[in-house]
N, C-alpha and C positions, 0 to 999 in steps of 0.2 A: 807323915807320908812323904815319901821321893816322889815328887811328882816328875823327876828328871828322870824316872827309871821305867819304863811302860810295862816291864814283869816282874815288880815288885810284890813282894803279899799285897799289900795295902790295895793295888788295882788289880789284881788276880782275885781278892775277894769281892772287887765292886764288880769284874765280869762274872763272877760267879751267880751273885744276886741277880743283873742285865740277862745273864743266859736262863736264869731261870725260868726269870716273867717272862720270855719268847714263848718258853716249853709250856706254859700254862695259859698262855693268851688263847683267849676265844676265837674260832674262825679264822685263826694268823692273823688280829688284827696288829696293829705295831705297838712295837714298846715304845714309851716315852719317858728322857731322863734329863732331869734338871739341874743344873748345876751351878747351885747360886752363892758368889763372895764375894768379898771385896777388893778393889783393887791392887794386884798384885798377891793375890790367896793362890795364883793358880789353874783358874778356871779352862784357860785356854789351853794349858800343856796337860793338864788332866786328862781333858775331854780326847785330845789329842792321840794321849796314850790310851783310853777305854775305849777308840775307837781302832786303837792297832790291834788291841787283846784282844777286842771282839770279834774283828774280821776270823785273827788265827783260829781262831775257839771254833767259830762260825762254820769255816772252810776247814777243818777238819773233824765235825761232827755231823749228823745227818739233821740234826735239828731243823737248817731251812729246807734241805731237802724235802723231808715230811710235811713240811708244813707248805711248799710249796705245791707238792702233790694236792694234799686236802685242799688246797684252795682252788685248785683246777677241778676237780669232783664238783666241790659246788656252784662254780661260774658257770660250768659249762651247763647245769641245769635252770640254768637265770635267763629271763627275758634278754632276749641281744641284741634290745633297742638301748644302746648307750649313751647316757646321762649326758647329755651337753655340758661345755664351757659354759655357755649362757645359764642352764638353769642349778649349775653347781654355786651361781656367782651372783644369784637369781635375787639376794639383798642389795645387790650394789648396783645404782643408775650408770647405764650404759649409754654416754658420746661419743660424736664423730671424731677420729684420731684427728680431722681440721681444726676442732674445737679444743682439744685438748688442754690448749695455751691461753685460751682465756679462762679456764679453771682452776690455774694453779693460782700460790699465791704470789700477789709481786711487793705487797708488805706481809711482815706475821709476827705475831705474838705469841705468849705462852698459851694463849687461851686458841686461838685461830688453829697451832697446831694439834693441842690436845682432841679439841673439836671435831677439826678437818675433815667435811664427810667424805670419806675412801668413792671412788670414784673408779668404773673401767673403760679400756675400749682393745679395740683390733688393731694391732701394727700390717703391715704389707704381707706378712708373712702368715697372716691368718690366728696370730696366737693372740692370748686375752693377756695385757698389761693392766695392773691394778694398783693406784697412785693413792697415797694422800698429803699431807700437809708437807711432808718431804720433798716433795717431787718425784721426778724420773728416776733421782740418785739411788732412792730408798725405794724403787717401784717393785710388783712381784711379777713374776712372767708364767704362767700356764701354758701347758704345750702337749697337745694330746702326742701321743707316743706310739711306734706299730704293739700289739700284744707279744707281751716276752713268753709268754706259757710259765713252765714248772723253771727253777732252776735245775739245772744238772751240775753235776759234777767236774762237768768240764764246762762251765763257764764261771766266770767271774765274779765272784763276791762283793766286790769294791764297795757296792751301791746298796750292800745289804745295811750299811751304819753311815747317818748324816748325822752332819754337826749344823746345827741353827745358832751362830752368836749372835749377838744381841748388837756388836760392835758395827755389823753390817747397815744398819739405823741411827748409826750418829747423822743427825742434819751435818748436809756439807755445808762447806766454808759460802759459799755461794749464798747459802738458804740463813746461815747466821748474819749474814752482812744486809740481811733483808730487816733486821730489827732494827727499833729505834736505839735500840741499847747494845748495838751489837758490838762493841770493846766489850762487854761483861760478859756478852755468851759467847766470844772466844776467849774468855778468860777461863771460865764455867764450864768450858765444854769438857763433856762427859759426868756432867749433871743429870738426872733424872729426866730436865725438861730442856734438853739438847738433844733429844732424839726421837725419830719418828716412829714413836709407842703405838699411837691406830694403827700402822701398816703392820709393825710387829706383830701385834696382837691378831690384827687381819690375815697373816700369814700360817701363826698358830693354827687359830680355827679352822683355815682353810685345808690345811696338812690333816689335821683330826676329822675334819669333814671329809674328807676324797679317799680317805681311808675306811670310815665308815660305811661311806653309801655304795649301793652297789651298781655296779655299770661303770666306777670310775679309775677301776684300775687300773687302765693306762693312762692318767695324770700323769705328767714330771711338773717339779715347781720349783722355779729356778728364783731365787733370793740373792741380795748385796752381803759382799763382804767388807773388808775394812782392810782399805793400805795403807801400813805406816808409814812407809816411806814417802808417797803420792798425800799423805795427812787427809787421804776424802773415801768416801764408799764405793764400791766399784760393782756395778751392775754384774746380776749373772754368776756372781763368784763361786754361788752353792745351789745344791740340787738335791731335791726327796724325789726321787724315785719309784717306779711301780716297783720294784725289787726292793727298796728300803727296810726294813723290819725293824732298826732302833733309829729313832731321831734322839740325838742327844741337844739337848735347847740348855745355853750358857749365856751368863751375861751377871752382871752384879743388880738388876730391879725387877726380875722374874719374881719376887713374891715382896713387891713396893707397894703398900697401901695406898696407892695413887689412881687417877682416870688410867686407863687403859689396864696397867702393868697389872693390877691388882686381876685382873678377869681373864690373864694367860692362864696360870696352871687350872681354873675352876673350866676352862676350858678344854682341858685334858680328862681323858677319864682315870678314874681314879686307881680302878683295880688294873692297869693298866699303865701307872707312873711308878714314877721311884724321884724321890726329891732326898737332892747332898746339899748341905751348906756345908762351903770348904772355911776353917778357922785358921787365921796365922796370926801372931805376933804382929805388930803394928811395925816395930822395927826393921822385921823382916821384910814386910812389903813395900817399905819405904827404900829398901835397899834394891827390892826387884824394878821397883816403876822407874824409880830416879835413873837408874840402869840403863831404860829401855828408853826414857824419854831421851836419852843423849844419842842413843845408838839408833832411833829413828828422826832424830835432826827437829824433835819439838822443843829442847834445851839446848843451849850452846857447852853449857856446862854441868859438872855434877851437881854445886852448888846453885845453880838457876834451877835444877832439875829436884833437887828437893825442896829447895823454897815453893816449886809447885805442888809437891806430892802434899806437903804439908797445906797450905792454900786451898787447895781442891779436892785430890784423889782422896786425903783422909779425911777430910770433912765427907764426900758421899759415903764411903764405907757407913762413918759414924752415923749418916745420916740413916740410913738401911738397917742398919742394927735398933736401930730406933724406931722405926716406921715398917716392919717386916708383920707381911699379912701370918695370925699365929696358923700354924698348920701343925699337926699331931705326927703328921706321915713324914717330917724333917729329919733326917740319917746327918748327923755332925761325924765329919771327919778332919782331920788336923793335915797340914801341911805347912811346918815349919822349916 
């Protein structure tokens, strides 16, 4: 696969499959697309490109049209008493945003973070922040939205396809310096247990939940992304939408036999997902990451920047190749 090429066959045929399941979803509920490799497979300029294919595809067929229609048919016959923040969120203990600060942690471990019970409350603004072991950096933000109605033709597609990476939940530098060991887990970092997995996971469910139920379609849930350049997660960076239709969820431990990781995709419904593991050559990725590590300022050099890739990046790959929950519905695709 070119992953550098957004209309490629290779991604003309993954939007083909993504356009299908829309046309076959029950109810318009959303498609969900998984896209799990290893470091430097691709994941991120994949996702990238199946979401530029998808928009075109999208905005030039009536497929969300129709299905935006059908979904106003049946809302509009629904109770239009709407589902609260509170009881959408209605498993997770709700404090005073005073309090907030004596919740987080100010030591942590592997086990503290895994653990960390997710945790919400109200900002000034009225919207529901949902925190765990991460912190604020890794937090989720709820935010009820006016009702969009049907799409038309003359509006905007953008928001019919979100990207969910996984990158948005690396613990910051901040939350690694809180370990006893914290030289190894900025050494580590982007290890399985360098990142805040509950809120991830918390974040999943939540998107598959407010899609499901009804009364909650005017949710927006706005999620952290990852800046190379800043090296921390940056609040806010992404957003699923009441107009949403595909979440594409990326990252290399989406199907890691681990606490948290392991209960994202069981969290999905099923007749409703599409799961890719992207496959490269080990050389090849070691040529992509060592690249990027220089060109976002985590290496000084090529040579410091492979000596890392070998040290860490290819040790998780290996590690994930090894510890990958088995699943039937796994579509392999190459990008060499």
């Amino acid at each position: 696969m070119s992953a550098n090429n957004g209309t490629s066959n290779e991604i003309e045929q993954l939007t083909k499959q993504i356009i299908q399941k829309v046309k076959e979803s029950v109810n318009g509920e959303r498609v969900y697309v998984v896209l799990v490799g290893a470091p430097g497979s691709g994941k991120s300029t994949i996702a990238e490109a199946l979401k530029t294919s998808l928009l075109d595809k999208l905005a030039a067929s009536e497929t969300v049209l129709t299905q935006s229609a059908t979904e106003k048919i049946q809302t509009d016959g629904l109770d239009k008493k709407t589902r609260t923040l509170e009881q959408i969120t209605s498993d997770i203990p709700l404090y005073a945003a005073s309090d907030v600060s004596k919740h987080r942690l100010s030591k942590a471990d592997l086990k503290s973070i895994e653990d960390f019970p997710t945790f919400k409350y109200y900002n000034a603004n009225h919207d529901l922040l949902i925190e765990s072991g991460g912190g604020i950096d890794n937090s989720i933000r709820l935010e009820i939205t006016p009702e969009s109605g049907a799409i038309t033709s003359n509006t905007k597609v953008k928001d019919c396809v979100s990207i969910v990476p996984m990158d948005g939940f690396h613990l910051s530098r901040e939350m690694l310096d809180k370990f006893e060991n914290h030289e190894e887990m900025h050494k580590r970092r982007g290890s399985y247990f360098t990142f805040d997995s509950k809120n991830y996971l918390e974040l999943v469910q939540l998107i598959s939940r407010v899609n499901k139920s009804k009364g909650t379609e005017n949710i927006s849930i706005f999620y952290p992304g990852f800046d190379h350049a800043l090296k921390d997660p940056q609040r806010d960076q992404h957003v699923v939408k009441p107009e949403t239709k595909v979440v594409i969820m990326e990252g290399l431990y989406l199907l890691l036999d681990r606490p948290n990781w392991k209960s994202i995709v069981s969290s999905l419904p099923a007749q409703n997902t599409l799961i890719y593991k992207i496959d490269s050559e080990e050389s090849t990725m070691e040529k992509r990451v060592s690249e990027r590590h220089v060109q976002s300022g985590i290496c000084a050099t090529l040579a410091e920047a492979i000596k890392r890739f070998q040290s860490n990046d290819a040790l998780n790959g290996r590690f994930i190749e090894k510890n990958m929950i088995p699943n039937s519905s796994i579509i392999h695709i190459r990008n060499d």
